[in-house]
C-alpha positions in Angstrom: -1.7 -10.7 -72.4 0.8 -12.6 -74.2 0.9 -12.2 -77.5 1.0 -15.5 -79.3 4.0 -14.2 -82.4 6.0 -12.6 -79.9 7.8 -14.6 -77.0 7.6 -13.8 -73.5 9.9 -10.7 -72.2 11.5 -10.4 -68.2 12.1 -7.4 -66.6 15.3 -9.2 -65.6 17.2 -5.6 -64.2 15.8 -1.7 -64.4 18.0 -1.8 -67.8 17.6 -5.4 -68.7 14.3 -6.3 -70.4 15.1 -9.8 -72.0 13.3 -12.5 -74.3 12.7 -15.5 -72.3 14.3 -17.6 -74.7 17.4 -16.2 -75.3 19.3 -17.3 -79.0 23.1 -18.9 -78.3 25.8 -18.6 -80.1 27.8 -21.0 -79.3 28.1 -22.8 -82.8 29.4 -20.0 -84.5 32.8 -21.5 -83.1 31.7 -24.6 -84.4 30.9 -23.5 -87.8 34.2 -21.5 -88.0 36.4 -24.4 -85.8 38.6 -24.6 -89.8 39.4 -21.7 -90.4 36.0 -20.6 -92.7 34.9 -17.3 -90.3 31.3 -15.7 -91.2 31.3 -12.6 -92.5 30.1 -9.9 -90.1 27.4 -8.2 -91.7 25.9 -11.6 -93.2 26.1 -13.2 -89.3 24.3 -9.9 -88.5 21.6 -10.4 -90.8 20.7 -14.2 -89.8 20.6 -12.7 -85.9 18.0 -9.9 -87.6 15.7 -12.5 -88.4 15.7 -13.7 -85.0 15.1 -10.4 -82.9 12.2 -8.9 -85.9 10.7 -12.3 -84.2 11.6 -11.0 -80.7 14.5 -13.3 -80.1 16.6 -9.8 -79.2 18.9 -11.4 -76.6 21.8 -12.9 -77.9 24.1 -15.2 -75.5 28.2 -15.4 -76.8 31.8 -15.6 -75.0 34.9 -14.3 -75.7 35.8 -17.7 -77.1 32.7 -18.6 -79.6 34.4 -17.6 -82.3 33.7 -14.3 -84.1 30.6 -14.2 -82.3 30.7 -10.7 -80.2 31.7 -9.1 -83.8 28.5 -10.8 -84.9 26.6 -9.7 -82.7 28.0 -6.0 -82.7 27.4 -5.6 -86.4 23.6 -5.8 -85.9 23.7 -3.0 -82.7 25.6 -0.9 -84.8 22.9 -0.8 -87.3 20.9 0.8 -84.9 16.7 0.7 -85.1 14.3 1.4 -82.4 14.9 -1.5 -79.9 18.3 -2.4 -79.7 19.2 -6.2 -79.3 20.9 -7.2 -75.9 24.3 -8.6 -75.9 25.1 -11.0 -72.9 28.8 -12.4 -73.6 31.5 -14.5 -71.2 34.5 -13.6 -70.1 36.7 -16.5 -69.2 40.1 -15.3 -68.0 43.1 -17.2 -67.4 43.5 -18.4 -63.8 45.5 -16.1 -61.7 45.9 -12.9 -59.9 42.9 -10.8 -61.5 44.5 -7.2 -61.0 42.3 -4.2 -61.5 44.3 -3.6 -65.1 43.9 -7.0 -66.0 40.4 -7.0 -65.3 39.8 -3.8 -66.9 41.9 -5.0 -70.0 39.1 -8.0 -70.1 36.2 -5.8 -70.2 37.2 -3.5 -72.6 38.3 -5.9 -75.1 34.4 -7.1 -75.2 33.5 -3.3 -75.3 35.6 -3.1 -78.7 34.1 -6.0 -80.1 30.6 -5.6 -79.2 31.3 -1.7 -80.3 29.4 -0.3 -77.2 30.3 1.5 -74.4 28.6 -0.7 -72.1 28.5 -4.5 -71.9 24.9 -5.6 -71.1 25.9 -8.9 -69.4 29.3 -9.6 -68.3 29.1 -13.1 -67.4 32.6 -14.6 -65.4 33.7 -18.0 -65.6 36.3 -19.6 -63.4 37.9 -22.8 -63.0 39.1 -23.2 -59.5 37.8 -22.0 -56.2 41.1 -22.9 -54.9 42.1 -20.1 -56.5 40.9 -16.9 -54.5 41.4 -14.4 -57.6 37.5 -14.9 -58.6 36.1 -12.9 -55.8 39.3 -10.2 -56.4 37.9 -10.2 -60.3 34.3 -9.8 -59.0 34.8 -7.1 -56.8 36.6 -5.6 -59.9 34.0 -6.2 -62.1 31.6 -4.1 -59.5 33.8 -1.3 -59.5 33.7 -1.3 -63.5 29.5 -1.7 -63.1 29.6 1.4 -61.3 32.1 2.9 -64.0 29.2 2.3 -66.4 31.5 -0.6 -68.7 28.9 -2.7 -67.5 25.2 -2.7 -66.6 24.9 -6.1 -64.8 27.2 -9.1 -63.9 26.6 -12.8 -64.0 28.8 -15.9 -63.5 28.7 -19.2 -65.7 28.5 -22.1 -64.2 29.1 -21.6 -60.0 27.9 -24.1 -57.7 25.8 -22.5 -55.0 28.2 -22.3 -52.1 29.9 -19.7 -53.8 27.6 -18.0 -55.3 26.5 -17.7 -51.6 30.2 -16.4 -50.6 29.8 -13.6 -53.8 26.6 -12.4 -52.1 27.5 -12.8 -48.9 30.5 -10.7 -49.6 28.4 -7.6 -51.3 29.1 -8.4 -55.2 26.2 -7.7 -57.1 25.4 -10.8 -59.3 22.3 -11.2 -61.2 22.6 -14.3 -63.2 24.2 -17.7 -62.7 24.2 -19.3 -65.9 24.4 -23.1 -65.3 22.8 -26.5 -67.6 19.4 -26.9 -66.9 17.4 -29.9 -68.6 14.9 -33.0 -67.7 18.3 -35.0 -67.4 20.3 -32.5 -65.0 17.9 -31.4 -62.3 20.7 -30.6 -59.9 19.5 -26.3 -60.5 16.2 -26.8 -59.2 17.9 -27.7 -55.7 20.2 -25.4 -53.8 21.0 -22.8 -56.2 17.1 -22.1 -57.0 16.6 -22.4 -53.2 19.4 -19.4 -53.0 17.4 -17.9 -55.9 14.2 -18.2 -53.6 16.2 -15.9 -51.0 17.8 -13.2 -53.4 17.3 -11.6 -56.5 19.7 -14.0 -58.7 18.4 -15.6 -61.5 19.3 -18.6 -63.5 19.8 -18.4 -67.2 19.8 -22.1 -68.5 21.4 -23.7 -71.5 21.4 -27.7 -72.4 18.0 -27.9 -71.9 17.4 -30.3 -74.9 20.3 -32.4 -73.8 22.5 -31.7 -76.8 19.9 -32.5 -78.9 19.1 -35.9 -77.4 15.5 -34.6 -75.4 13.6 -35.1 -78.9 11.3 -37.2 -81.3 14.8 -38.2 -83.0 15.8 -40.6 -80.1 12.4 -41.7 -78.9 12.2 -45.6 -78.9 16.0 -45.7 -80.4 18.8 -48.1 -79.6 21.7 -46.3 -77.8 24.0 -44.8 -80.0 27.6 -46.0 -79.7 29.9 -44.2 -81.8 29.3 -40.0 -80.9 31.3 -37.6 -82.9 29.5 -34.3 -82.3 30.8 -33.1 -79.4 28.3 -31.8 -78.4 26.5 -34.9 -77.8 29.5 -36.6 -76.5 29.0 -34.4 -73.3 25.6 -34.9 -72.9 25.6 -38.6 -73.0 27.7 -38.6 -70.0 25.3 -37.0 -68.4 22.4 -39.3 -69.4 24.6 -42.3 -68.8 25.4 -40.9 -65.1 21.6 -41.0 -64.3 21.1 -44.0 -65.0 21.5 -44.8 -68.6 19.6 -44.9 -72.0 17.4 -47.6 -70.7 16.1 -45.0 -67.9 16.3 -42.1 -70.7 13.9 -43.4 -72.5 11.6 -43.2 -69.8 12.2 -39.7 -69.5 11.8 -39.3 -73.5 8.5 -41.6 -73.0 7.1 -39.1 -70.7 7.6 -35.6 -72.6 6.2 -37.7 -75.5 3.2 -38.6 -74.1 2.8 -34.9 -72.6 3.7 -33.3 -76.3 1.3 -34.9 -77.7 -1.6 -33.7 -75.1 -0.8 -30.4 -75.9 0.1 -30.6 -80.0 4.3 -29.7 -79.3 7.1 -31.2 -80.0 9.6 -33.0 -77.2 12.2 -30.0 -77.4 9.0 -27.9 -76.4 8.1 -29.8 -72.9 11.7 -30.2 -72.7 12.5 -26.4 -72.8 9.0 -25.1 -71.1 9.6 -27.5 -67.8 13.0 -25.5 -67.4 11.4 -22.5 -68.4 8.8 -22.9 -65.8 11.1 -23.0 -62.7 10.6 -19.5 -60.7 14.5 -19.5 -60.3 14.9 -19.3 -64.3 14.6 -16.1 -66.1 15.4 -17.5 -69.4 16.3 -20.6 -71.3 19.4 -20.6 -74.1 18.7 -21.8 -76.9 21.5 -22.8 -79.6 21.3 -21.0 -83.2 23.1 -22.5 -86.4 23.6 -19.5 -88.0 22.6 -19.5 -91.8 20.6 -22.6 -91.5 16.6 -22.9 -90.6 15.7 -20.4 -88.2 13.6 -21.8 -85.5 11.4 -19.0 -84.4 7.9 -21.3 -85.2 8.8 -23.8 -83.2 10.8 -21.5 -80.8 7.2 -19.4 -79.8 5.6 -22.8 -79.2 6.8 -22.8 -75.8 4.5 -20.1 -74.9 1.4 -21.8 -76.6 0.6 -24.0 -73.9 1.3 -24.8 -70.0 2.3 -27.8 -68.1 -0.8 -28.8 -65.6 -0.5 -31.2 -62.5 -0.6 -34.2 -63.8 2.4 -33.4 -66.9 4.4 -33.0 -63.8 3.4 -36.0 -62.1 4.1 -37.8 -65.4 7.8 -36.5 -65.1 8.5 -36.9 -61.6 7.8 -40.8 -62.2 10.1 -40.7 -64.9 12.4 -39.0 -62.7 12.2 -41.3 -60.2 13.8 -44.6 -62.4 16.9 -41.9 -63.1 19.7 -41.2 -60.8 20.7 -37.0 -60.1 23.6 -35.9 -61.8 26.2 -35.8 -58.7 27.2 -32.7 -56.8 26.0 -29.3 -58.0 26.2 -27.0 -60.8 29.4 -26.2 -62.6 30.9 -30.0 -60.5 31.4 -31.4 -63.9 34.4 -28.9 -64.7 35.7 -29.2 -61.6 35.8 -32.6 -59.9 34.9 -36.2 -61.2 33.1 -37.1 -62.6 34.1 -34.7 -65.8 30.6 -34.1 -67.6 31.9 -33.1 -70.7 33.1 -33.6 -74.4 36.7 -35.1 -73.4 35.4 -37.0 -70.5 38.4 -36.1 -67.9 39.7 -32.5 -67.6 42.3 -33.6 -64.8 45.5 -33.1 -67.5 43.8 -29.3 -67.3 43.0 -28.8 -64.0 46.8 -29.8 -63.3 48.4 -27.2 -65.3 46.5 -24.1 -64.1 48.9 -22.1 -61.5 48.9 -23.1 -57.6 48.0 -20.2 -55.7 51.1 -21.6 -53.1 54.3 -22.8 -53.9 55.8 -25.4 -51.0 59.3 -24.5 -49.8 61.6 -26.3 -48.1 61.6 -26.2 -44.0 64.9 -24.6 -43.0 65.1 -26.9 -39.8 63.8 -29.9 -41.1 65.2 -31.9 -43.5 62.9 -33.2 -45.9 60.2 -31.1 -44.6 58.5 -28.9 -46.2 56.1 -25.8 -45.8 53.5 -23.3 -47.5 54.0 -19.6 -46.5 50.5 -17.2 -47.6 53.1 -14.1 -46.7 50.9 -12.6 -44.5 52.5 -10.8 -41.9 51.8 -12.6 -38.8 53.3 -15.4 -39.9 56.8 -13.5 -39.6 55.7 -12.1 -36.6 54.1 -15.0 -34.9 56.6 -17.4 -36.2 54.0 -19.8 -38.1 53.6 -21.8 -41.7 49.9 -21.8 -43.1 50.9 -25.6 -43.8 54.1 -28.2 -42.6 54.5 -31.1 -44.2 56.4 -33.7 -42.2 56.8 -36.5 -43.5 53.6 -38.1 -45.3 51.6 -35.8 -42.9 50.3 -32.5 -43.6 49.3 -30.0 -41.0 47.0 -26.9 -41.9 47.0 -24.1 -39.4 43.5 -22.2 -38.4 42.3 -20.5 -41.0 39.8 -18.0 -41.9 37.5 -16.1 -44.6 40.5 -13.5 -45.0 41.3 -11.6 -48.7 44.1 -10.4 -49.6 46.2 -8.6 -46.4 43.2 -8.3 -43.9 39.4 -8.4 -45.6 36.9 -10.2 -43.6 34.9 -12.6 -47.1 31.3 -12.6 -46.0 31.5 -10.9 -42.4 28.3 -11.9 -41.2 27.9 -15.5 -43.3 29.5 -18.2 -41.6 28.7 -20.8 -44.0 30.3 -18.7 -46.7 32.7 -18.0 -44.6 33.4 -21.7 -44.2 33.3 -22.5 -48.0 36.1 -19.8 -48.8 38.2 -21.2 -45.4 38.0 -24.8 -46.9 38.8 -23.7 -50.8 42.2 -21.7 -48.4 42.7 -25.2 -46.9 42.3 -27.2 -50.3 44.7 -24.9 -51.8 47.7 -25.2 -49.1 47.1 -29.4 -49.5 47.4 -29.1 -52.8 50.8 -27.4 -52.6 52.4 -29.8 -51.0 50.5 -32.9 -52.7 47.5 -33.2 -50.9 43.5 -33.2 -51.9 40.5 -33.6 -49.5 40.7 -37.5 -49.6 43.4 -37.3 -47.7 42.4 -35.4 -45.0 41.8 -37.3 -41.8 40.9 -34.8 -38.9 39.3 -31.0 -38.8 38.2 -28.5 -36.2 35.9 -26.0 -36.2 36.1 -22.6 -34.2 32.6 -20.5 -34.3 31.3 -17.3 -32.0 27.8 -18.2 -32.5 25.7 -21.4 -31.9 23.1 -20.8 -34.3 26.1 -20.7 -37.0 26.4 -24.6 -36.3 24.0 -25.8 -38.8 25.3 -23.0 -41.9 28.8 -24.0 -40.8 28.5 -27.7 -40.8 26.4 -27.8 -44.1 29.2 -26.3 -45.8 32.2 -28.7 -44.1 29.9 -31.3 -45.6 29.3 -30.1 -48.7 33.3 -31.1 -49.0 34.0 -33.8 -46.6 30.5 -35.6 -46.4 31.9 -38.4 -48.3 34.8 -38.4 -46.7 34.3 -38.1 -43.5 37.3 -36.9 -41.2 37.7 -36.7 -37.6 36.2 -33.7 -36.5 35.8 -31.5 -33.5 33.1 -28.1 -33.5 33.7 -25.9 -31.0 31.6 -22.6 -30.0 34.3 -20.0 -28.7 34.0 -16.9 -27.0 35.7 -14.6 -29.7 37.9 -14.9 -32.5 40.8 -12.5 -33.2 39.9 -10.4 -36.1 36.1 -10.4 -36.0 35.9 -13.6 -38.0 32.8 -16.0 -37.2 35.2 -19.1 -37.8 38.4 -20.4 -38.0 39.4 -24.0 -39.0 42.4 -26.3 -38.9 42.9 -29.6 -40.8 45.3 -32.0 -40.8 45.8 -35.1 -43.7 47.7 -38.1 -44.1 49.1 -38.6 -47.7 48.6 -42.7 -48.9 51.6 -44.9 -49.1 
């Protein structure tokens, strides 16, 4: 029975019993953004008064502040239930060796001041980039080590989740914004949830502080300094603006007041009760109110039929937040604080560099230095003229790895992140590419393969050709070639 003082617990793992509601915190970066950095033993006793209330899971990052020190006063200080420590690691783009990895891990080790990281969560910019699944497979090896009891990822869109699963890494978490203004979670990554043992833990489920009381019935606000909020207007302007919002706000209003909560508490419980989501994030300004009270709420009461129906119409006067989860660091339209992250995405390393082709002047190539192109006599990419042609391509990692042997869909996404990445070396993006085709073994792979070709090129819509062959070299269950055509 649940009792009504304590919040709800998850069996998440065989080592991981978590509160539901897990206490963020991300504003200790915030509160020490000039310089002023909280004391470690006085930050450990405001995250005390949260876990004697049962808030005992604590969410941080390598980069939120002085947070992990925080956090590893209050294990030091020992008791009978120790509080769980879920941090982020978010490396630098590039090749993730095993010392580099390792170098990554024990750095949280030493500021935790455990053995054993609880919840190493990796973040990563760009798929084009195939150094995440290297630092994955790392991070398994240094799970079975015992550095680290269970791995998560921040903010991956489902497709690769899909290739990290597909390709035997061990993920338990996917931790991705959640909230009655981005619904895009409850689609195809709690549909992958539905079909493995990952779980979602959610943050922005109040919208930055917008889903409440504060904004109900409130002109839009035009001048947004808190970062914070700056980011989460975007979204809410995305869906179809503060007009359509307010519909949304209307809604959990009406439904708070059936049950005697507050906004923030329909807000938080309709993320809360989606069977993908082990547990909601929510933010704690440390050395200010803590929200406990309010916090245990959520388990008070239960959203019936008709709350949902209530939503849903609300839902349907909004747009859905394009692509999928983790999109808006990735691809336009940026989601967050600054608004366009383009000037960031250009200066992280190309995994090619184009080089001049010997016989052709002004031509130029990408080389992957796999051996059979020496052997075989072939580029992975030529560039003549304003014309770019991408040779057939598979799932391959590193020398000779077969990613996701017996997914071709993942196989697909990891062979068109490959193809993205030689384009991009020699000044190409998917826009500009006008023909592909498709090599698979097995019919009933069409569907898997085509979904994820679409996933990239659904807008785009090249020329393209699907074949069903009787082998591939290799073992692979598909190979694909592109070709673009650069504008102007």
């Amino acid at each position: 029975m649940t009792d009504p003082q304590r919040p709800d617990r998850l069996q998440l793992s065989s080592s991981l019993n978590i509160s539901r509601v897990l206490t963020g915190l991300w504003q200790v970066a915030d509160i020490e953004k000039y310089g002023d950095v909280i004391d470690p033993a006085t930050g450990a006793d405001w995250l005390d008064a949260y876990a004697k209330r049962g808030f005992d899971t604590f969410d941080m990052a390598d980069h939120y502040g002085s947070a992990e020190l925080i956090a590893g006063q209050l294990i030091a200080r020992g008791g009978a239930s120790r509080p769980l420590a879920f941090t982020k690691w978010c490396p630098a783009p590039g090749p993730m060796t095993a010392d580099i990895l390792r170098a990554g891990v024990e750095d949280r080790l030493t500021r935790l001041g455990v053995d054993c990281v609880d919840l190493l969560q990796f973040h990563w910019w760009s798929f084009e980039h195939p150094a995440w699944l290297d630092a994955l497979h790392e991070l398994a090896q240094l799970r079975d080590e015992g550095l680290i009891a269970e791995i998560g990822v921040t903010n991956f869109d489902a497709a690769h989740v899909q290739v990290a699963l597909s390709d035997g890494v061990p993920l338990l978490t996917n931790q991705v914004s959640f909230s009655l203004v981005d619904r895009r979670a409850a689609t195809a990554l709690s549909s992958l949830c539905g079909r493995t043992n990952l779980r979602l833990l959610a943050y922005g489920t109040l919208c930055g502080g917008f889903l409440s009381e504060r904004w109900l019935d409130q002109p839009e606000p035009r001048d947004i300094t808190d970062w914070s909020k700056m980011k989460y207007k975007r979204f809410i302007d995305v869906t179809g603006g503060w007009s359509a919002f307010q519909g949304i706000l209307s809604a959990a209003d009406v439904i708070a007041q059936k049950h005697g909560v507050s906004i923030p508490n329909v807000a938080t419980r309709w993320v809360l009760d989606h069977p993908a989501v082990a547990g909601v994030i929510v933010g704690a300004r440390l050395g200010e109110r803590v929200h406990a009270d309010d916090n245990l709420r959520l388990f008070s009461f239960a959203l019936d039929a008709e709350d949902q129906a209530r939503l849903a119409e609300a839902f349907d006067h909004t747009t859905e937040v394009p692509g999928d989860c983790g999109d808006e660091y990735r691809q336009p339209p940026f989601l967050t604080a600054s608004g366009d992250l383009t000037h960031h995405l250009q200066t992280m390393p190309m995994l090619h560099t184009a080089t001049i082709t010997p016989h052709r002047e002004g031509g130029r190539q990408v080389l992957s230095g796999s051996k059979w192109e020496d052997i075989a006599g072939y580029a992975r990419a030529q560039r003549v003229g304003d014309r770019i042609l991408i040779s057939g391509t598979t799932a391959t990692a590193g020398a000779d790895r077969i990613v996701a042997r017996e997914d071709a869909g993942a196989q697909t996404t990891f062979i068109i992140d490959k193809i993205l990445a030689a384009l991009a070396a020699l000044g190409g993006t998917a826009n500009d590419v006008i023909r592909t085709r498709i090599y698979i073994v097995h019919e009933a792979d069409v569907e898997a393969v085509s979904k994820a070709h679409g996933r990239i090129f659904g807008q785009i819509k090249p020329a393209n050709t699907l074949v069903v062959v009787a082998g591939l070299i290799g073992g692979y269950r598909v190979e694909i070639e592109a070709e673009a055509v650069l504008p102007g």
